[in-house]
N, C-alpha and C positions, 0 to 999 in steps of 0.2 A: 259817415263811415271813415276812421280813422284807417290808413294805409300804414303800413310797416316795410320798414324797407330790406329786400330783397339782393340776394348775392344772383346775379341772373349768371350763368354760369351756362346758359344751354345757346341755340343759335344763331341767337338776337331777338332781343335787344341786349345790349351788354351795360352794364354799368358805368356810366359817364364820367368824362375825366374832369376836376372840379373844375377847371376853365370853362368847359361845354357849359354847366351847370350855372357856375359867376355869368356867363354870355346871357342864359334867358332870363338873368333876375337884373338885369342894366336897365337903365332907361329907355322906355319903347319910344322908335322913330319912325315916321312916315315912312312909306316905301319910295318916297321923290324927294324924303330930306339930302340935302347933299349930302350930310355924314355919314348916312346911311348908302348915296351912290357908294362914296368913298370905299365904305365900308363890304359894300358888292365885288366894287372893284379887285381890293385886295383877296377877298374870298377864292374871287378867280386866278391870280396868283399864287395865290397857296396850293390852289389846289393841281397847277401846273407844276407847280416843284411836285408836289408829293406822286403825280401820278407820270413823272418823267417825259410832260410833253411841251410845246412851244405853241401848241393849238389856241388860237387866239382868241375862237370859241369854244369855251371854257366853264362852264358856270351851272350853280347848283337849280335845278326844276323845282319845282313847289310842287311835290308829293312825293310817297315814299319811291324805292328802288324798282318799285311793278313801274311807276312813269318814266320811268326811263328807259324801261324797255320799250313798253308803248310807242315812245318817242323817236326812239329808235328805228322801229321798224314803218311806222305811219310817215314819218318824212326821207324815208331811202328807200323805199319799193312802192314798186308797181303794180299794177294788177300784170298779172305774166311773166314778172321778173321770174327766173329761176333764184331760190336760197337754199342754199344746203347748211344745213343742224347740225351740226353736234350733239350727240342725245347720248349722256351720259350720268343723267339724273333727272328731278322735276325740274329744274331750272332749264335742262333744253329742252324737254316737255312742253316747258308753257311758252319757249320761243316757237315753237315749231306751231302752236295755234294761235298765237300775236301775229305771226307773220304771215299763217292763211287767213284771218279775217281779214286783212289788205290787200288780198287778192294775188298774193305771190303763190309760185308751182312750190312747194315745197318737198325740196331731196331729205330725207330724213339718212342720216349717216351713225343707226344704235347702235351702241356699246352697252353690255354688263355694267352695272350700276355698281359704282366700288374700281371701275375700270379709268385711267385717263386718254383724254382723246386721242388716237390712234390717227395720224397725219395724214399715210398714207391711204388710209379707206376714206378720206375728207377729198382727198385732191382724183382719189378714182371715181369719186362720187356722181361728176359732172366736170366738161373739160373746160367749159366757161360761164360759168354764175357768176348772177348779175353781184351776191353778196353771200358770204361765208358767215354765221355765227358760231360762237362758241363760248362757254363758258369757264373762265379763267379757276376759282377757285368754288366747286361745288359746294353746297350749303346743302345737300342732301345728302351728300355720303362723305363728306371731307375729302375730298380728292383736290389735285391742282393736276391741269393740263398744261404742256408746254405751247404754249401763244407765242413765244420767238420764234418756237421753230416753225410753227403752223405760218405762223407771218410771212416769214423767212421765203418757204416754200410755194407758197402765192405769189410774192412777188418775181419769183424767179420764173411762176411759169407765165404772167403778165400782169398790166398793167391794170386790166379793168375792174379785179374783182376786187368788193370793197372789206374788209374783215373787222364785223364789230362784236364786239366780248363783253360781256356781263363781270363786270371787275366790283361787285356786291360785298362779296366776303375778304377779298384780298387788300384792296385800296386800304392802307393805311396798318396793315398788318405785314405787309413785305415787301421787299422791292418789284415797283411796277415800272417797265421804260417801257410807254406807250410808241412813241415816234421809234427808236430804235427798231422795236417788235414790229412796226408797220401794223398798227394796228388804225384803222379810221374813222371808228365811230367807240364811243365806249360808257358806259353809265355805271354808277355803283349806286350806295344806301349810304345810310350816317351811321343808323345805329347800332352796326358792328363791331370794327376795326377800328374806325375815327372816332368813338367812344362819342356820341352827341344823340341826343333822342330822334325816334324816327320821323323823317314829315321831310326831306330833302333828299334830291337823288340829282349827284354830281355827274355831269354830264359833259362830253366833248368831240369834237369834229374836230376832221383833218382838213386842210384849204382843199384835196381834191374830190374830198366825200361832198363838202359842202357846194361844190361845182356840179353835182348831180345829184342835188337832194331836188325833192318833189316842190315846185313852187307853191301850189296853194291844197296843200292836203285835207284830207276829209275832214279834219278835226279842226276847231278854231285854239283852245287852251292852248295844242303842246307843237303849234306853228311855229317852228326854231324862228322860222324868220319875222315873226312879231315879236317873240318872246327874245330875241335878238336887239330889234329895235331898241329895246328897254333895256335889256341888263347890258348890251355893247353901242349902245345910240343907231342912230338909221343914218342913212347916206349923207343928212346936212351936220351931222355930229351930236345930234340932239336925244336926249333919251324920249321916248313913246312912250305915253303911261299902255301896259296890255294886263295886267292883272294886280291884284293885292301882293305884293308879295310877304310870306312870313317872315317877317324883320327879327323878328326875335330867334329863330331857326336860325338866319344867316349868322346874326354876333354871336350864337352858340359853335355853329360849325368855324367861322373864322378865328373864334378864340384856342379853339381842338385844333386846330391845324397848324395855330401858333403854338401852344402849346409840342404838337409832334415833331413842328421841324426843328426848336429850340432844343429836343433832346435829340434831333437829328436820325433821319430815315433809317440810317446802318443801325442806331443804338436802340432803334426801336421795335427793324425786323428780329434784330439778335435776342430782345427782352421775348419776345413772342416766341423764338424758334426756341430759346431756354425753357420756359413755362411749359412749351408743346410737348415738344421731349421728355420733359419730366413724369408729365401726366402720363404718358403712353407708357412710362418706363415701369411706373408704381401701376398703373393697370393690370400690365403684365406681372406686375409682378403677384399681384391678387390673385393671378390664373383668368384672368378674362381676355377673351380676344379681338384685336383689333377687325374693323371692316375693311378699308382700304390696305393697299398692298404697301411693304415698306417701299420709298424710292418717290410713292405719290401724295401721300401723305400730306394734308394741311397739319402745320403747326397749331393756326388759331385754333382750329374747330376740329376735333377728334370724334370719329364712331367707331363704338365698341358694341359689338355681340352680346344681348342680354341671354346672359348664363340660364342651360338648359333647366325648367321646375322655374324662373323665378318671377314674379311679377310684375310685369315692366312699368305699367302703371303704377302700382303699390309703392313702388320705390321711389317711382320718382314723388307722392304724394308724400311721403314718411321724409323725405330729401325736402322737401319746402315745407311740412307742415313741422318737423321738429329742430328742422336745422338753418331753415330761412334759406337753403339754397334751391335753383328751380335749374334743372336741367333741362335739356328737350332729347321725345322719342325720334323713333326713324321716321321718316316719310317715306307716303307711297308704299310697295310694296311690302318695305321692312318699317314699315310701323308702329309693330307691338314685337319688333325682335331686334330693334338696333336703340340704341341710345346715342345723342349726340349733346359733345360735352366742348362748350364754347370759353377758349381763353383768348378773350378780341378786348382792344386797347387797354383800359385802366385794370381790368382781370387778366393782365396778360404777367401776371407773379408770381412768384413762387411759394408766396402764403395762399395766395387762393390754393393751389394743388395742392397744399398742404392741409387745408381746411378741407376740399372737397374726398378725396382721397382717404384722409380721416375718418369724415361722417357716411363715407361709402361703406367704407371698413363693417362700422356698428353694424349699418342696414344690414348689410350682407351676411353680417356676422363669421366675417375673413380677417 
């Protein structure tokens, strides 16, 4: 079966930036060749510039964005820990059942889907849990939550709680300052923002999350502390072999992340928030109307209201089958009434909006 390539325009995956691309056709290397440690190395580098931290464990998981939450939550709670949710889409959704399969009390703190996290219903939630999630920038309804401020406000009421965020859709589409924000535990995906196919979920610890993670948790795979050994060496300096790792994955993502800093973090949230803006402006301008509230709005990733009578499905099939672009519908509740229209890294321009917007036109016949 011959494949045809596709404008993916919907939640992810996005279309890869030709680095990512050059990375998985290079020559494959063991996952113990030293050019390949090297090449780990730098990985976690990059990926501390781009996501504003000094965390020294740093380093992308072998599998997609779901292991990283996994990861998350299996090596920092307890059976009993109190964790309070952020439930402002399917992504704290599906924290909030990650984190009771590990045996945590979980505080669910919902919000209206389309809504951003509301601080102060998180901090009245419980006066001291053991760990706060939340999710930075929603991939179910394109919302962003303020994580500084949520940071911010933990910290000030103490010291113990830990705050880890799902930074999936934003990493790499805008500015993220992890340490600033106080954030302590944090995982993203590749294949949105950082324009790299899916199969790695960037991952990081703060020195005092990592002082009160689980020593030998249920799981063997996503044991930071084996999976540590290897991609940062163990106590004698040595790397541990603990898995395969996908080498070709990494030289894709470390090429994307050279790639993003060369054109530099500011010049790249700004390509995105130009692209975002645009699409939202021509939407409206069609007479369709947006899901989220102006003020919270993702750039990358836009939901719009599928117009009363119209097909939601049909459109988007008539969108890939005559025009090679694929959108994606709502999730969850609004999933035959929302549409969700992704501009993350290499489609973050203003010919794509111009193409999609165009071939919306025809369908719609506006």
């Amino acid at each position: 079966m011959a494949l045809v390539e596709r404008s993916l325009l919907g939640p992810g995956p996005s279309n890869t930036y030709p680095e990512a691309t050059a990375g998985l056709a290079a020559p494959l290397l063991g996952h113990l060749d030293p050019d390949f440690l090297t090449l780990l190395d730098e990985t976690g580098d990059r990926l501390r510039t781009v996501w504003g931290t000094e965390n020294s464990r740093t380093l992308p998981l072998s599998g997609t964005g779901s292991i990283g939450m996994e990861a998350a939550f299996v090596n920092f709670v307890r059976p009993g820990d109190v964790v309070v949710v952020a439930v402002n889409g399917l992504f704290g959704e599906r924290m909030c059942d990650v984190a009771s399969r590990y045996g945590a009390e979980v505080v669910r703190v919902d919000h209206e889907w389309g809504d951003p996290v509301d601080i102060q219903r998180v901090l009245d939630a419980h006066p001291d849990p053991a760990l706060v999630a939340a999710v930075h920038a929603e991939t179910s309804t394109g919302v962003r939550s303020d994580i500084a401020g949520l940071g911010a406000a933990l910290r000030e009421r103490g010291e113990r709680t830990l705050l880890l965020v799902d930074c999936v859709t934003s990493i790499g589409g805008e500015q993220v300052e992890l340490d600033s924000w106080n954030v302590d535990v944090a995982y993203a995906g590749t294949q949105k923002c950082l324009g790299v196919p899916p199969g790695l979920a960037p991952f990081t610890v703060s020195e005092r999350a990592w002082e009160r993670r689980v020593e030998k948790p249920t799981t063997w795979y996503l044991d930071l502390g084996l999976i540590g050994n290897y991609v940062n060496g163990g106590s004698s300096g040595g790397r541990a072999y603990h898995h395969t790792a996908p080498t070709a994955m990494v030289a894709s993502l470390h090429a994307a992340l050279g790639r993003i800093l060369q054109e530099g973090m500011p010049v790249v949230t700004e390509r995105h928030r130009a692209a975002g803006e645009a699409l939202q402006a021509g939407l409206q301008e069609m007479g369709l109307n947006l899901f989220a509230a102006e003020g919270s709005r993702l750039h990358q990733l836009t939901s719009v209201w599928v117009p009363e009578g119209v097909d939601s499905a049909g459109v988007r099939k008539q969108l890939l089958n005559d025009y090679g672009i694929e959108i994606g519908g709502g999730a969850g509740q609004f999933a035959n009434s929302v549409w969700r229209i992704g501009l993350m890294g290499n489609n973050a321009r203003l010919d794509r909006v111009e193409m999609l917007l165009g071939a919306l036109r025809k369908v719609l016949g506006r």
